[in-house]
N, C-alpha and C positions, 0 to 999 in steps of 0.2 A: 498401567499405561507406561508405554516406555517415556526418559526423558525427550523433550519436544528437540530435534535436531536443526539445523540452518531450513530449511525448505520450509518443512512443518511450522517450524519457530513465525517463521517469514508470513508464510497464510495466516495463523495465528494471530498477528500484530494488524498484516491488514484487514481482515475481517474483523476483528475487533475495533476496529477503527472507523472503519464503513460502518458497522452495527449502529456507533454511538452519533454518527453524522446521520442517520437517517433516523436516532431516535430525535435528533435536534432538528428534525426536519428540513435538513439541507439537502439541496437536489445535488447531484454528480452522478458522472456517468464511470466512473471509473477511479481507482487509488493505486497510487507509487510511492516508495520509497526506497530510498536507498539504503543496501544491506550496511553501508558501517554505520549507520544510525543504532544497530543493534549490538552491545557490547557484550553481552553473555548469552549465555542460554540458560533456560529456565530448569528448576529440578521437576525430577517427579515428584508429585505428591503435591503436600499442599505447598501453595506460594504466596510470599506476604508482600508488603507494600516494599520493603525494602530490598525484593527481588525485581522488584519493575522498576522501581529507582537505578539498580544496578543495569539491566538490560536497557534502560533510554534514560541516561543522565542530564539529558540534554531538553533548556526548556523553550524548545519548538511546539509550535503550535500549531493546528490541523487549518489548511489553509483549500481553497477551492479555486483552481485559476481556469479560464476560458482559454480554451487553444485553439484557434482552426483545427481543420482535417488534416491539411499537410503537415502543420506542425506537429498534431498526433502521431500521425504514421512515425517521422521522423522521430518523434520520444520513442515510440514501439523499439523504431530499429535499434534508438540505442539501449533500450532496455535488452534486446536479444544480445549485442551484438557486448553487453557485461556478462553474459549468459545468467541472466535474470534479475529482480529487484522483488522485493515484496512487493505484489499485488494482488487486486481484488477487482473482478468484474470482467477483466480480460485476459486473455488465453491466446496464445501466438505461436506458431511454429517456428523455429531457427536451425538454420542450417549454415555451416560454415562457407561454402559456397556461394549460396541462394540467397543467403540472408534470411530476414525475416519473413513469415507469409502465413496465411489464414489468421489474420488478424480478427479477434472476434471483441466486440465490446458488448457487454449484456448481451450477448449470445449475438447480434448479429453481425455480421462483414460491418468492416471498418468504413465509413464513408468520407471521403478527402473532402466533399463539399460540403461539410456542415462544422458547425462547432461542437466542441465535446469542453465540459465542467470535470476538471481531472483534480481529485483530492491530493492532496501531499502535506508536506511539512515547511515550514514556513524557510528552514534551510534550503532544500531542493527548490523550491520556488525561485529563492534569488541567486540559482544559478549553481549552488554548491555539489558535491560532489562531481562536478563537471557535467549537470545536465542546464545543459544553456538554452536549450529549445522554450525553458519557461520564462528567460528575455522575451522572446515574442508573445506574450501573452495578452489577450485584447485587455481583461478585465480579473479583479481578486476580491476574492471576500475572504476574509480572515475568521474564523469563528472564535479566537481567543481561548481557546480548549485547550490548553499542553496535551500534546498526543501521551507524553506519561500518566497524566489523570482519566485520558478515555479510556488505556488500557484496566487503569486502578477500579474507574467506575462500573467496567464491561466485566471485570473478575469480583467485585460486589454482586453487581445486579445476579451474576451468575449462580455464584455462591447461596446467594438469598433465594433465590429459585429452585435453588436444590440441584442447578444441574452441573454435572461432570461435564469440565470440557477437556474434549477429546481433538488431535489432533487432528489436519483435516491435511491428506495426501496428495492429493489432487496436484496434479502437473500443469501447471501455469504456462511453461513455456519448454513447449514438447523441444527435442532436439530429434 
């Protein structure tokens, strides 16, 4: 397995994240983060706790905030318009031009009149790396999780299962 690069690393972190929020049985319809959250990248081979310590030294916590539709669309754009962020669940076109579009959340079109439950970290939530869209947030649950311990417990449970994890390529935010 080659070592996990920025992209790879990025799916990596947010499905590992998403994984441990749907094993805590938390509902969300989608997860962000922002890439300087991530300070290394991972070796190949094996990885110890003191390699996820390095990669998120920071103790944020996995956090689920309510956003309208509009305010959605508008995180999207500015998720394109960084030309990308770690996430999971949704998948966006970006174009220099155009902007953002075929916004998909769990597979389907984005809808501006509903709320969406959008997972992050308890930084990004209150506004940091300048995504401010989650000021507008109707409502938060904080699960108290350090997103470095869901990574830690996602490469346990993993380990203990026997299974190899393999990067995942998948293009998030096509250009």
């Amino acid at each position: 397995m080659a070592p996990l690069l920025k992209s790879e690393l990025s799916n990596f972190v947010a499905d590992a994240c998403a994984q441990q929020l749907r094993k805590m049985a938390a509902s969300f319809d989608f997860i962000v983060f922002n890439r300087g959250s991530l300070r290394r990248t991972l070796p190949e081979g094996n990885i110890t706790e003191g390699d996820i310590y390095e990669l998120m030294p920071f103790d944020n916590t996995l956090v689920i905030a309510e956003l309208d539709g509009a305010t959605t669309y508008e995180l999207c754009k500015w998720i394109g318009k960084r030309g990308g962020d770690p996430v999971a669940n949704v998948t966006m076109g970006y174009d220099e031009h155009m902007g953002v579009q075929n916004i998909l959340i769990r597979g389907e079109p984005i809808d501006t009149t509903r709320s969406y439950w959008v997972a992050t970290n308890s930084y990004v939530v209150n506004g940091g790396d300048n995504f401010e869209m989650f000021n507008k947030r109707h409502s938060l649950r904080d699960t108290r999780l350090l997103v470095r311990d869901a990574l830690i417990n996602f490469m346990i449970e993993s380990e203990s299962g026997g299974k190899i994890i393999q990067p995942d390529y998948t293009q998030r935010l096509r250009k």
